[in-house]
Z-matrix of the N, CA and C atoms (Angstrom, degrees):
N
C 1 1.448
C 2 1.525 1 108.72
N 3 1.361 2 113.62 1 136.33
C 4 1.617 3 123.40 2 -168.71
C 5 1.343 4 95.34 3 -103.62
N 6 1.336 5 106.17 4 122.68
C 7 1.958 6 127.75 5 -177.22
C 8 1.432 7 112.86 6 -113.33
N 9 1.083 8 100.32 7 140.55
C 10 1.868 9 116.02 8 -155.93
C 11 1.940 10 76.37 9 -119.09
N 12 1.459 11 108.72 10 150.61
C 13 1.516 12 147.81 11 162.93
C 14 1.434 13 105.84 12 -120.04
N 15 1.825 14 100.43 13 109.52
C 16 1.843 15 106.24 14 150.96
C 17 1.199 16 110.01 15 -142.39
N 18 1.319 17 98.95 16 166.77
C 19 1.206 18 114.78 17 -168.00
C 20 1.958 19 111.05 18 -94.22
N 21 1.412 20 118.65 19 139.80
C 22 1.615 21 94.36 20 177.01
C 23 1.580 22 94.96 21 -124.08
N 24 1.763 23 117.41 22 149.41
C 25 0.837 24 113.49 23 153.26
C 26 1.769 25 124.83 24 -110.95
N 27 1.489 26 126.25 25 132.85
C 28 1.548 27 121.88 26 -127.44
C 29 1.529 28 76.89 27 -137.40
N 30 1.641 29 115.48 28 131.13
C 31 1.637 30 105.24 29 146.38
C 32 1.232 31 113.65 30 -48.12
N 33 1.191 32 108.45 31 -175.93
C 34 1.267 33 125.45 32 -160.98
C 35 1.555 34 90.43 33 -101.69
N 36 1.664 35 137.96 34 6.19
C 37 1.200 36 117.18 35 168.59
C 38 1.014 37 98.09 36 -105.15
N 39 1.539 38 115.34 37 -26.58
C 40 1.441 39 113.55 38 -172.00
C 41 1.790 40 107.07 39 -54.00
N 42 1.439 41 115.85 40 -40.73
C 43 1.627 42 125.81 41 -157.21
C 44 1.939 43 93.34 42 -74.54
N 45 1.597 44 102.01 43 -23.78
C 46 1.393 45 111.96 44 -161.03
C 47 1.816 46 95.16 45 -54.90
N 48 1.647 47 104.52 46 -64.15
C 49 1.552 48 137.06 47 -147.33
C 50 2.171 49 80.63 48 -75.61
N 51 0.922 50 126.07 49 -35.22
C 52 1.305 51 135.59 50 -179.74
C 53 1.626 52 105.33 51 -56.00
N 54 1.010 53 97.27 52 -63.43
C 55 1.999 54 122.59 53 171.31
C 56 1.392 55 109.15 54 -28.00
N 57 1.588 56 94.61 55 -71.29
C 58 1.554 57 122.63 56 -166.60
C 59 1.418 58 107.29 57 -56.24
N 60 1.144 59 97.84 58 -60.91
C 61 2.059 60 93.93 59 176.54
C 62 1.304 61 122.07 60 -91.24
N 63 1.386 62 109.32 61 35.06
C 64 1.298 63 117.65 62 166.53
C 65 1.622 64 98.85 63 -109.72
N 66 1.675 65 113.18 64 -27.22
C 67 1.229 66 100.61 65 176.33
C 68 1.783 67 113.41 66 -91.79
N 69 1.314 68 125.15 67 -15.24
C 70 1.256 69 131.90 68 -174.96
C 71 1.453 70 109.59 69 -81.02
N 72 1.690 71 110.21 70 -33.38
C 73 1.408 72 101.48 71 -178.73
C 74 1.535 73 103.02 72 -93.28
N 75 1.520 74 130.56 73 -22.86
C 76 1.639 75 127.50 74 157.56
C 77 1.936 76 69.27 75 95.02
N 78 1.053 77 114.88 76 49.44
C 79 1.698 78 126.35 77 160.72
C 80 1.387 79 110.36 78 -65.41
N 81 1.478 80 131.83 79 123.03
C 82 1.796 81 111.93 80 168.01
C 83 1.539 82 109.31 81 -52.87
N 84 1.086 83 110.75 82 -44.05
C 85 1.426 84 108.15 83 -154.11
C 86 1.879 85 118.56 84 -123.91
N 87 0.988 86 138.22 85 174.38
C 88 1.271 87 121.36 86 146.72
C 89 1.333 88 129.55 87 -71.99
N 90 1.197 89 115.17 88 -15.53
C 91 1.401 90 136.93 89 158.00
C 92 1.102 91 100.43 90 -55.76
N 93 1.532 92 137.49 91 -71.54
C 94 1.729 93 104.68 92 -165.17
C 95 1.179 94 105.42 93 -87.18
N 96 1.044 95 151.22 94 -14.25
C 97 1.416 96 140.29 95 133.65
C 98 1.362 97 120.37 96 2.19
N 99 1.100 98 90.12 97 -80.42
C 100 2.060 99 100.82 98 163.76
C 101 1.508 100 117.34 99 -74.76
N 102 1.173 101 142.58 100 -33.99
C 103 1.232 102 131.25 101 151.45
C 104 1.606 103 115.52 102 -52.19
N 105 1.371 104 136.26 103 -26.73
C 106 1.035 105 111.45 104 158.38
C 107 1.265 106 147.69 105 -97.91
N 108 1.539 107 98.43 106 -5.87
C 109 1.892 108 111.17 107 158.63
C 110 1.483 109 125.33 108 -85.47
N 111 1.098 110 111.46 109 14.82
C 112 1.667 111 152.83 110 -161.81
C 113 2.046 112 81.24 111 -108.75
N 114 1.077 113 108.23 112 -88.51
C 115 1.596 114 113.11 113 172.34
C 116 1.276 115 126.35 114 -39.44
N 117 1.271 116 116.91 115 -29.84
C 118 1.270 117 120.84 116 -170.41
C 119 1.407 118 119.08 117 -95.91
N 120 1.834 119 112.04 118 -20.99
C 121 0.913 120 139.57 119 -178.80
C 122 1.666 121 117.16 120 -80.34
N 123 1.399 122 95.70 121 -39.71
C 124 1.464 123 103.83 122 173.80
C 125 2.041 124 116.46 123 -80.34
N 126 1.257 125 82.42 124 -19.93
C 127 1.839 126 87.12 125 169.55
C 128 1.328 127 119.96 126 -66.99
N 129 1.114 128 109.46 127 -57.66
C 130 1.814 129 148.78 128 -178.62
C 131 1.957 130 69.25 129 -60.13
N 132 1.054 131 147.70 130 -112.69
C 133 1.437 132 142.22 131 -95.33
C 134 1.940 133 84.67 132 -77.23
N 135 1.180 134 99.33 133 -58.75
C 136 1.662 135 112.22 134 178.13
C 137 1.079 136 118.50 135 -26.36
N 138 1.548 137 118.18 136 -79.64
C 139 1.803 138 127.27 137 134.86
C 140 1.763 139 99.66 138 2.34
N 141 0.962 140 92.35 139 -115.49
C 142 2.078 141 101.41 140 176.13
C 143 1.639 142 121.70 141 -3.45
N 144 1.385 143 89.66 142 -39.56
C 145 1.943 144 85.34 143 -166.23
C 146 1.139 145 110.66 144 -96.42
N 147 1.790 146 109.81 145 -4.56
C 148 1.490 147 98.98 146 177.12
C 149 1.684 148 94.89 147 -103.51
N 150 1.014 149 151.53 148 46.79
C 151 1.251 150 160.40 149 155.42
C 152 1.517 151 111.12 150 77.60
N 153 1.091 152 130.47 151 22.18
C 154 1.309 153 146.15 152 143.30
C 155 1.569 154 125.29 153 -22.25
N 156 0.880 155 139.49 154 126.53
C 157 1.860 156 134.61 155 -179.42
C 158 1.694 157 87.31 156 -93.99
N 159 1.664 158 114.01 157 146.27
C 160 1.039 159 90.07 158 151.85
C 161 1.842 160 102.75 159 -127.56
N 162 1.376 161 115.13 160 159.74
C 163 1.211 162 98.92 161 -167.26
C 164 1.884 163 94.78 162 -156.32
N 165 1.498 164 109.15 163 135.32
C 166 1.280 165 139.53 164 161.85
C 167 2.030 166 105.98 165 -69.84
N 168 1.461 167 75.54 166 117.40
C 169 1.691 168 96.07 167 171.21
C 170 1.554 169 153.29 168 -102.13
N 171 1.042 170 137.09 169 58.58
C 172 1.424 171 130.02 170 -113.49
C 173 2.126 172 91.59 171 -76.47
N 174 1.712 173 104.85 172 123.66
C 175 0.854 174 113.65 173 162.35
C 176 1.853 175 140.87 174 -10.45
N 177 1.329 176 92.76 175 -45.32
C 178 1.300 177 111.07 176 -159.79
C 179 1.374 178 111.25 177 -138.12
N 180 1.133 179 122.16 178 -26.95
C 181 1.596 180 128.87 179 -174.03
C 182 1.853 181 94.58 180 -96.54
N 183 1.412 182 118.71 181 161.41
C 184 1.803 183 111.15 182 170.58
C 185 1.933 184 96.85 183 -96.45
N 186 1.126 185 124.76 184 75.34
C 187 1.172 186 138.06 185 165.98
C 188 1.673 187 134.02 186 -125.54
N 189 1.420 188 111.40 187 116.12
C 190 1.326 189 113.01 188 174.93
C 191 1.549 190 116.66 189 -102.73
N 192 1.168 191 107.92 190 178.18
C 193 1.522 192 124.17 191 -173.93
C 194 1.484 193 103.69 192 -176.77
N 195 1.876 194 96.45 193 114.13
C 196 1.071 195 106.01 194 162.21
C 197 1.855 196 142.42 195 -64.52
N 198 1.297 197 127.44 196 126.59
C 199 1.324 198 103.14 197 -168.28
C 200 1.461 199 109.90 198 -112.10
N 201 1.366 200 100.96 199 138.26
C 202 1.371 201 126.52 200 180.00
C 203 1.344 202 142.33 201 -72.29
N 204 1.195 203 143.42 202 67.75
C 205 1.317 204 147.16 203 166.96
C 206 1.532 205 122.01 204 -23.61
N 207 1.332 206 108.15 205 112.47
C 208 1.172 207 115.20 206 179.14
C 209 1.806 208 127.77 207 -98.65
């Protein structure tokens, strides 16, 4: 597998929210951090273009929420 090096420059909330789910998901790195919202992102868009809804469900409550691609 052929591996690319960049550099990011991140506000300081951006590096914050980076931090955080590096510690919530117990991520090695910030690298897979972003390699895996990188994955998730490309599902979610894929999903989307073939006319797919995608939608947040609350477990327990009867509530949806559509989610938005940015």
């Amino acid at each position: 597998m052929e591996k690319s090096k960049y550099n990011l420059i991140l506000s300081s909330g951006a590096k914050d929210q980076l931090t955080d789910l590096q510690r919530r998901t117990d991520a090695a790195s910030f690298a897979e951090v972003i390699r895996r919202a990188l994955s998730v992102y490309d599902a979610l868009e894929q999903y989307a273009s073939e006319d797919w809804e995608i939608i947040l469900r609350h477990k327990k409550k009867n509530l949806e929420k559509p989610v938005l691609l940015v």
